[in-house]
N, C-alpha and C positions, 0 to 999 in steps of 0.2 A: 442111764436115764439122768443121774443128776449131774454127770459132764454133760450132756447135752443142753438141760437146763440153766447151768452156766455158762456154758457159751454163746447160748441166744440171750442172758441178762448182761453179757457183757459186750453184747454188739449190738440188743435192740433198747437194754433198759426198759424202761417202761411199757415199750409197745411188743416187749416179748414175749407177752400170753398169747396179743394177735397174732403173734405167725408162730407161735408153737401150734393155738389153733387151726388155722389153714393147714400148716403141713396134717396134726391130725384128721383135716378133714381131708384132706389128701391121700393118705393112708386107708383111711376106711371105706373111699370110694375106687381104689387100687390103683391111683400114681404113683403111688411111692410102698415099692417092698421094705420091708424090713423083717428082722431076723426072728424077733420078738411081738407077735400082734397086739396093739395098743397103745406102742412104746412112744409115740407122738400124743396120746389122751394122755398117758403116766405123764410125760414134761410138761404137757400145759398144765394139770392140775398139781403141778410141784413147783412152777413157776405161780401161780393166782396165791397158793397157799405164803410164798412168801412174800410178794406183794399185797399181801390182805392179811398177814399175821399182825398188822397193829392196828388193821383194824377193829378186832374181835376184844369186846370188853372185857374186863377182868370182872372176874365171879365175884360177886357181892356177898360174903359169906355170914351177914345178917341178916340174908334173907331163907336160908335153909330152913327146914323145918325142925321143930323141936323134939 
């Protein structure tokens, strides 16, 4: 899963959620076999989480409670 996650960030960059997506959606609707079921949802949502890891704030740790 995570070789295939880098091989679509390093041939689509940016737009490699959109066709990790497709192929998952490919997958679920039975174009595309593979070995492992899901293994197309696992690389989109391993590619979004690193294209959107900066975007999640950092915890405010003066807001915890007492």
């Amino acid at each position: 899963m995570l070789t295939d996650a880098d091989a679509l960030m390093k041939i689509w960059g940016d737009a490699a959620h959109k066709v990790a997506a497709n192929l998952a959606w490919r997958e679920d609707i039975g174009l595309i076999k593979v070995s492992e079921p899901g293994h197309w949802t696992r690389v989109t949502q391993e590619i979004g989480r690193r294209l959107h890891s900066n975007d999640i704030p950092a915890v405010d740790m003066s807001l915890r409670a007492a």
